[in-house]
mmCIF file of the C-alpha atoms, coordinates in Angstrom:
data_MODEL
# 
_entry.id   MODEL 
# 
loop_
_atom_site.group_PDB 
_atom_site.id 
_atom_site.type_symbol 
_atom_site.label_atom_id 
_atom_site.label_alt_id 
_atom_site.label_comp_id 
_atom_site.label_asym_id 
_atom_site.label_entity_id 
_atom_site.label_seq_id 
_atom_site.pdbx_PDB_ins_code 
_atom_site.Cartn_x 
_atom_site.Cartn_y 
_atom_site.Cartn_z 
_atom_site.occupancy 
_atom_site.B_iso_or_equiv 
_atom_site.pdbx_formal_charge 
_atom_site.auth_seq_id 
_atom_site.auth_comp_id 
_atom_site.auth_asym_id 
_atom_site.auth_atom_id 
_atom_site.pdbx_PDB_model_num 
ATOM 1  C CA . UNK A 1 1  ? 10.830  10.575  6.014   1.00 0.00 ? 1  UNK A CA 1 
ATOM 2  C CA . UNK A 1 2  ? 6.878   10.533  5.788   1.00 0.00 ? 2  UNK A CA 1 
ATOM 3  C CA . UNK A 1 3  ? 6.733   7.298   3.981   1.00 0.00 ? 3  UNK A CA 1 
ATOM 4  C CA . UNK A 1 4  ? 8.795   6.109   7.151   1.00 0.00 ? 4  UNK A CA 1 
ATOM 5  C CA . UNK A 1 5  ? 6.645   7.022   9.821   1.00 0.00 ? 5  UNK A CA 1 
ATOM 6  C CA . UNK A 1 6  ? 3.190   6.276   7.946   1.00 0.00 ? 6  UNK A CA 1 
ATOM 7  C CA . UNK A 1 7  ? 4.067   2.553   8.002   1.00 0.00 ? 7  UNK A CA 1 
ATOM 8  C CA . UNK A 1 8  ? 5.897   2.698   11.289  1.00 0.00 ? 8  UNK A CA 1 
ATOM 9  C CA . UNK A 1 9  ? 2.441   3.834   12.351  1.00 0.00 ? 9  UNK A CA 1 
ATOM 10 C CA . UNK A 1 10 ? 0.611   0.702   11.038  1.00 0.00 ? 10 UNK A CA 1 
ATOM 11 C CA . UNK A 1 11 ? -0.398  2.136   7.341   1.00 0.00 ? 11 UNK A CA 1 
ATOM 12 C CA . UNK A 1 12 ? -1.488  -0.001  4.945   1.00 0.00 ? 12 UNK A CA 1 
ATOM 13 C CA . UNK A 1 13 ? -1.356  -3.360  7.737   1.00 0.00 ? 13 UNK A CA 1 
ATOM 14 C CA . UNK A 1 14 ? -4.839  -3.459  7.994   1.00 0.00 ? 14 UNK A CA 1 
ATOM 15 C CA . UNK A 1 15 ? -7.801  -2.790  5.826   1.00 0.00 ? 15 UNK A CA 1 
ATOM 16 C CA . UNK A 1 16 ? -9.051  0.782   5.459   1.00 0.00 ? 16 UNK A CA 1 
ATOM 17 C CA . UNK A 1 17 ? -12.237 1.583   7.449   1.00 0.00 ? 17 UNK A CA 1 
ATOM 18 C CA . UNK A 1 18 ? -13.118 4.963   6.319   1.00 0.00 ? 18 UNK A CA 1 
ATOM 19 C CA . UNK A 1 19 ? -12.148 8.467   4.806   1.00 0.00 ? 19 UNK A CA 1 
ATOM 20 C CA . UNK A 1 20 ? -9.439  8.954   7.162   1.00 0.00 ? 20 UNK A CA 1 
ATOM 21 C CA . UNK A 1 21 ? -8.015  5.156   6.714   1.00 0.00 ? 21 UNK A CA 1 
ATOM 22 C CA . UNK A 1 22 ? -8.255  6.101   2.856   1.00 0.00 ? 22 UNK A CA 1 
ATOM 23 C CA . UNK A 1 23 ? -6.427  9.427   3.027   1.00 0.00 ? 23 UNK A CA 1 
ATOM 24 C CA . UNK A 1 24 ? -2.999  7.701   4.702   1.00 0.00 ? 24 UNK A CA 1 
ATOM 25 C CA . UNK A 1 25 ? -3.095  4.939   2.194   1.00 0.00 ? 25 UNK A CA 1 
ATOM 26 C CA . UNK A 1 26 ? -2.745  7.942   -0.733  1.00 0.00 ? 26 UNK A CA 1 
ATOM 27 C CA . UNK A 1 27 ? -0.117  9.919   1.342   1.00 0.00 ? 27 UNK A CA 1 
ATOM 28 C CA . UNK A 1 28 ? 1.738   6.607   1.853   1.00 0.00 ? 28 UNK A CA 1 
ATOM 29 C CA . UNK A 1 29 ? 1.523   5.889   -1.719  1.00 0.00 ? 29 UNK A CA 1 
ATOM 30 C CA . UNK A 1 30 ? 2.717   8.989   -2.862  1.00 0.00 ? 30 UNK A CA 1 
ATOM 31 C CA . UNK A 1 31 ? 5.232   8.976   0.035   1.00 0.00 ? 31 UNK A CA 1 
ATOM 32 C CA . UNK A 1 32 ? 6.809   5.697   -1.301  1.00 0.00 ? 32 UNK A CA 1 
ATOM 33 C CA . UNK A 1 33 ? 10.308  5.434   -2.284  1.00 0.00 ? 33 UNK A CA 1 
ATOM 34 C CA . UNK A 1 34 ? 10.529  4.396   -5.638  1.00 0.00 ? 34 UNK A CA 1 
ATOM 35 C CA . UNK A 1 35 ? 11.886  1.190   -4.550  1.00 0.00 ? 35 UNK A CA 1 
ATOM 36 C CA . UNK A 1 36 ? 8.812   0.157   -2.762  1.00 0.00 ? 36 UNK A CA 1 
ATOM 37 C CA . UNK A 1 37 ? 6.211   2.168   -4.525  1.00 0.00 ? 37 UNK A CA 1 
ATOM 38 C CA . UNK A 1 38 ? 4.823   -0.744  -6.363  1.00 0.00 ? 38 UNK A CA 1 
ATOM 39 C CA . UNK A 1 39 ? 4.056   -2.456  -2.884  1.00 0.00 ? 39 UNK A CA 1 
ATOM 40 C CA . UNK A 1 40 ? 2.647   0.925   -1.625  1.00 0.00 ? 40 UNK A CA 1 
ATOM 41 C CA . UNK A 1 41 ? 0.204   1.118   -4.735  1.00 0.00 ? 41 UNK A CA 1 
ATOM 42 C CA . UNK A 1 42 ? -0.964  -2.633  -4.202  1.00 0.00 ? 42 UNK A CA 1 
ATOM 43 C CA . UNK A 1 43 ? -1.853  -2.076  -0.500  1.00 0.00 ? 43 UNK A CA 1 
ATOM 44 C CA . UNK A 1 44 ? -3.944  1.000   -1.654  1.00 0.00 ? 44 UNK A CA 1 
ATOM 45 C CA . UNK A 1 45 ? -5.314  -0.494  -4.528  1.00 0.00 ? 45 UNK A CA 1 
ATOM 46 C CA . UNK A 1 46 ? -6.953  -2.888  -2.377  1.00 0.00 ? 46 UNK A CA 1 
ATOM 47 C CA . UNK A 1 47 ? -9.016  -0.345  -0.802  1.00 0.00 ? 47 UNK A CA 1 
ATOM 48 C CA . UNK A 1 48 ? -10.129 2.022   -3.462  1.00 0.00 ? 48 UNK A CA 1 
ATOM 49 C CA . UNK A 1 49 ? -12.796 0.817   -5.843  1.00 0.00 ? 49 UNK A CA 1 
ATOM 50 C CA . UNK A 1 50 ? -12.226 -1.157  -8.891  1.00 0.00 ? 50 UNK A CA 1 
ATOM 51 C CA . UNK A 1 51 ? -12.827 1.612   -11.482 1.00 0.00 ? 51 UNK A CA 1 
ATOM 52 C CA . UNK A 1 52 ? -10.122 4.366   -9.223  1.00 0.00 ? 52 UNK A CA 1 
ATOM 53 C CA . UNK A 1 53 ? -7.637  1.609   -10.551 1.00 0.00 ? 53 UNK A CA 1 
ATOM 54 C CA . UNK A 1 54 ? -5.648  2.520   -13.483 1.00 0.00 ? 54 UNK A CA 1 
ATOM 55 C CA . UNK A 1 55 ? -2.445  0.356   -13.862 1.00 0.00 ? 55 UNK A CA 1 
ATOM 56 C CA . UNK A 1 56 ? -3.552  -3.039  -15.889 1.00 0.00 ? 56 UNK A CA 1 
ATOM 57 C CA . UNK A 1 57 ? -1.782  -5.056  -13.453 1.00 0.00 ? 57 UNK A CA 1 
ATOM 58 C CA . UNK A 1 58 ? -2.990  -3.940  -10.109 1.00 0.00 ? 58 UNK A CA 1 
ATOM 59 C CA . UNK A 1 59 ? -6.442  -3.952  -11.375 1.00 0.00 ? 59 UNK A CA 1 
ATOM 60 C CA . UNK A 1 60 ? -5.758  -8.112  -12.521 1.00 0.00 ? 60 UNK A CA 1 
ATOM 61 C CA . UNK A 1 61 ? -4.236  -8.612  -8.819  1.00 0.00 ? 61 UNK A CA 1 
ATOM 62 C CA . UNK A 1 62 ? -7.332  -6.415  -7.240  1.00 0.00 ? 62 UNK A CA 1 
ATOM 63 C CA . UNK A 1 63 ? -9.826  -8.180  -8.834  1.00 0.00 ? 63 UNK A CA 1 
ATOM 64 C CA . UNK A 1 64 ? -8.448  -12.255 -8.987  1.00 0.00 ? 64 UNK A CA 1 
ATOM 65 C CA . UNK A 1 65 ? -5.456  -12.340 -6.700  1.00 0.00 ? 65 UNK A CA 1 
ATOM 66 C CA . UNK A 1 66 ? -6.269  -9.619  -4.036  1.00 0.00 ? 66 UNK A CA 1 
ATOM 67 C CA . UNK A 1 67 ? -5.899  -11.581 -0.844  1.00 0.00 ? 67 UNK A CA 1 
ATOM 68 C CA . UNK A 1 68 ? -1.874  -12.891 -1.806  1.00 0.00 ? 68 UNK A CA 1 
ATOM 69 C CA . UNK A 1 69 ? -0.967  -9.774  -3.690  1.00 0.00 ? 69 UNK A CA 1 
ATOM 70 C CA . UNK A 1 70 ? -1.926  -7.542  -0.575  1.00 0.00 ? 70 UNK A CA 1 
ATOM 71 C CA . UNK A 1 71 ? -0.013  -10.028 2.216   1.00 0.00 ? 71 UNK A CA 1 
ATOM 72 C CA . UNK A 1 72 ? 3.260   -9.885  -0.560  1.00 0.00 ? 72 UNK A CA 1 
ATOM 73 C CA . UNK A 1 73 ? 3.137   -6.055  -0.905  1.00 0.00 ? 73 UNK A CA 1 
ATOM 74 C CA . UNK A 1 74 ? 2.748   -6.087  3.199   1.00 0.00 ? 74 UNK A CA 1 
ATOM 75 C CA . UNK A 1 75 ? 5.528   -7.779  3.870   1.00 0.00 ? 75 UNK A CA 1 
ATOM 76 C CA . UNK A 1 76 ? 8.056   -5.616  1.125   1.00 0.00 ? 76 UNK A CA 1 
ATOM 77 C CA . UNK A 1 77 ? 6.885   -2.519  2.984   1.00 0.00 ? 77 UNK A CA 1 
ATOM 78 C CA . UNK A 1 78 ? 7.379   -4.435  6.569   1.00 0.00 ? 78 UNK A CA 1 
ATOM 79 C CA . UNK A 1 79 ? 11.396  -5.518  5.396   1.00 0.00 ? 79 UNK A CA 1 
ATOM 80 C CA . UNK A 1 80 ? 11.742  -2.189  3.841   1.00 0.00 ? 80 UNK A CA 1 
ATOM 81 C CA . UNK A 1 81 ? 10.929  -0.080  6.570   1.00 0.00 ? 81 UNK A CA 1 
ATOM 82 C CA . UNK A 1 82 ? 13.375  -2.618  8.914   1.00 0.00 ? 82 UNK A CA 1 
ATOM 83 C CA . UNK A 1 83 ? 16.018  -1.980  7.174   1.00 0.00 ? 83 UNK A CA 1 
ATOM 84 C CA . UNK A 1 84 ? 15.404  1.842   5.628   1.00 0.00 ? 84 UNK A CA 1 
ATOM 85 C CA . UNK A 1 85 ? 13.083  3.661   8.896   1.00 0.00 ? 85 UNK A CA 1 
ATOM 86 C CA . UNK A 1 86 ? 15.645  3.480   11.662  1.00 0.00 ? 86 UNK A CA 1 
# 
């Protein structure tokens, strides 16, 4: 599963630093399960800029509660891929 080995490789733990850093954010995004998607989105909404940012709610949580939002949607992808990547 793609979605499984983009955050086994660290995707979406760390800020994005460039083109490349931007491109594995979208691929895990689309990548998602539906299940975690919305924690997928949230991670990559925090890197792209405000106005890429469609959904009402993710642009609220991108522009007042970035910092919690991001560390929540972290941790669903870390206990998702623990108990779906094996």
């Amino acid at each position: 599963m793609a979605f499984c080995e983009l955050a086994e490789d660290g995707v979406g733990m760390r800020p994005a630093e460039g083109e490349v850093d931007l491109a594995q954010l979208d691929a895990l995004e689309d990548a998602a399960p539906p299940d975690i998607r919305e924690a997928a989105t949230t991670v990559a909404n925090a890197s792209r800029e405000i106005d890429e940012i469609e959904d009402l709610q993710e642009l609220f949580e991108r522009a007042f509660d970035l910092e919690e939002a991001v560390a929540l949607a972290r941790q669903e992808i870390r206990v998702y891929t623990q108990h779906h990547c094996l």
